[in-house]
N, C-alpha and C positions, 0 to 999 in steps of 0.2 A: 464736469459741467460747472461752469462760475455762478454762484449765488451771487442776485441781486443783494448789497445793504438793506438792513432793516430800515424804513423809513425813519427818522427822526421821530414823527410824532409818534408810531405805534413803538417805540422805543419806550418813550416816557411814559405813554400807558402803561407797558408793564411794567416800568421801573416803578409806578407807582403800586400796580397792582400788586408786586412782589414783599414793595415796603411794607401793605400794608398786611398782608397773608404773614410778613416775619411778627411784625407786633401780633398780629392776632395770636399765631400759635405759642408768642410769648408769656400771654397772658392765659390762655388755655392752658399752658402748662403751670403757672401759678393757682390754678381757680381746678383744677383735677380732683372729682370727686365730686362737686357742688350740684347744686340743681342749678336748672336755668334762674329762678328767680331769685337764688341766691350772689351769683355769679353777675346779676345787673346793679347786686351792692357793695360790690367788694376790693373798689378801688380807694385806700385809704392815704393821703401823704402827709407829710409832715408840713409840706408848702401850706397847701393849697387845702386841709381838710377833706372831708370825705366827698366824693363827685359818684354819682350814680349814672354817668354817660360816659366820660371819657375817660381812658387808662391815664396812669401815671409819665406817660410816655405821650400823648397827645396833648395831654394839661400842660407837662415841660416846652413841647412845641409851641402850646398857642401863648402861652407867658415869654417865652422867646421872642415869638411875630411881634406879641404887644409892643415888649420891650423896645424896639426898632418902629414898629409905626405912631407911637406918641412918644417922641422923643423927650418931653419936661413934662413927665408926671407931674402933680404938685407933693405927692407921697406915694411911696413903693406902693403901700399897700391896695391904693385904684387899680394895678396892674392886675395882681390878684385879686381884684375882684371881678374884674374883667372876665379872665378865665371862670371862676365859681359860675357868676350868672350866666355866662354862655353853655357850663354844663345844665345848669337849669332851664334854661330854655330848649337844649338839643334834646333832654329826656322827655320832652312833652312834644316835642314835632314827630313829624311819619317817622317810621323806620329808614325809609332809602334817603329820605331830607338827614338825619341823624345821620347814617352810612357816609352818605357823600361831603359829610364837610368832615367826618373823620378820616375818611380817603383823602381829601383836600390835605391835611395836615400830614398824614403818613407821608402822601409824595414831596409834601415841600421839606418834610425834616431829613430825607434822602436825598435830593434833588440835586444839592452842590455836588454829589460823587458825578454825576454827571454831565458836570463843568469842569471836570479835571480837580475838585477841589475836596484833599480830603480830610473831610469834617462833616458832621451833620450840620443842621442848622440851628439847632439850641447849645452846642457846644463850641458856635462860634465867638469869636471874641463881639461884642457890640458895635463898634466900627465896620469889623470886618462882615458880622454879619447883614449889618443897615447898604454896608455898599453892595453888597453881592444883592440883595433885594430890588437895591435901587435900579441893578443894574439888566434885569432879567423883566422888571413891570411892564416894560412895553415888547418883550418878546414877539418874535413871531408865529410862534409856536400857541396853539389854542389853551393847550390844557393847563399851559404854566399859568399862563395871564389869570382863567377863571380864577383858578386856584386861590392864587395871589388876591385878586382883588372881593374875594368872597370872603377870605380870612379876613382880609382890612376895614373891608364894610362891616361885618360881623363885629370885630372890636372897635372900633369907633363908637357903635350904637350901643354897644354895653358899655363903653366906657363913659359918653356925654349923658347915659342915663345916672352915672351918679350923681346927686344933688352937691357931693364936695368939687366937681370940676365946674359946675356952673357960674362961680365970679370971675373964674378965669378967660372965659368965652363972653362977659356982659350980659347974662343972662340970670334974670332974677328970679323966676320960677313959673310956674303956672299965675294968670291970671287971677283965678280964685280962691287963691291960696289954700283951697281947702285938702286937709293933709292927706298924706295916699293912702289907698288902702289898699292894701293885698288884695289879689285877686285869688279867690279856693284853690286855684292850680298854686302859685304859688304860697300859699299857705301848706299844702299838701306835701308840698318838696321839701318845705322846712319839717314837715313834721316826718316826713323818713327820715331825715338827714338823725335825727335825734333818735329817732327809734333805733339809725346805724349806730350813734357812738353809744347806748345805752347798751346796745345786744348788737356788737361788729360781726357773731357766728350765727345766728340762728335767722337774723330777720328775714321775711318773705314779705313781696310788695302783696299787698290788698288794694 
């Protein structure tokens, strides 16, 4: 009997579901032994500092994507901040909102093997990676497109949130100049983050 082809799209589903089942069980085998609330603090890099949402492997992705969708930083380090506050804010949304843009990134940092192209997508060169993006945005294919344009949206708005890209866009700041304050969620994330590099082995969220 001839099997039909897998359809294209439930292709990419799995491709992505598979990507992202490879990272998880990678970082399960890094985190073996841990409690749960340990294991939600124990992604530490040298980049990017400690992130309580995303592995070291998703951070490198989404510093990738940035890379490519704001082409003239005014300084590296906006890019990285990009990434940091995006893990801040995915550790305070739902679980399947946090899930799903992490799945977002596992399929796109696999995605080129499935254009014939092999490389991931943070290990491509910056040209090469910005064309192949450029080139896949308007797909026809449902899953890429979200994907694609939920990362891009996502770093744009963490990126024009910082106050150093603001002269470069004409924009002078709030109205009332009155300065920001932290909101308790994110005062609360700073203060894990310190509680991780004070005590990287014992801490448990409260």
């Amino acid at each position: 009997m001839i099997q039909q082809p897998l359809p294209r799209r439930r292709f990419l589903k799995l491709f992505a579901t598979a990507g992202a089942v490879a990272t998880s069980a990678s970082v399960a085998l890094k985190l073996g032994g841990c409690s749960e609330s340990e294991r939600q603090l124990k992604t530490h890099t040298a980049e990017f500092g400690t992130l309580l949402n995303f592995g070291e492997t998703q951070a490198t992705t989404l510093f990738a994507l940035a890379q490519s969708f704001i082409t003239h930083p005014q300084d590296p380090a906006q890019i990285i901040n990009v990434v940091k506050r995006l893990d801040e804010e995915m550790y305070f949304v739902k679980k399947d909102i946090s899930d799903d843009f992490k799945l977002a990134l596992d399929f796109l940092e696999y995605l080129p093997l499935a254009y014939g192209r092999f490389s991931r997508i943070s290990r491509m060169p910056v040209k090469e990676r910005s064309d192949f993006l450029n080139s896949i945005q308007d797909s026809s294919i449902e899953p890429v497109r979200v994907a694609l344009n939920a990362c891009r949206m996502a770093t744009f708005i963490c990126y024009y949130d910082q106050e150093s890209t603001w002269a470069n866009i004409g924009y002078s700041g709030p109205f009332s100049k009155v300065p920001e304050k932290l909101s308790p969620q994110r005062l609360h994330y700073q203060k894990l983050i310190k509680q991780v590099a004070i005590n990287p082995i014992n801490e448990v969220l409260k």
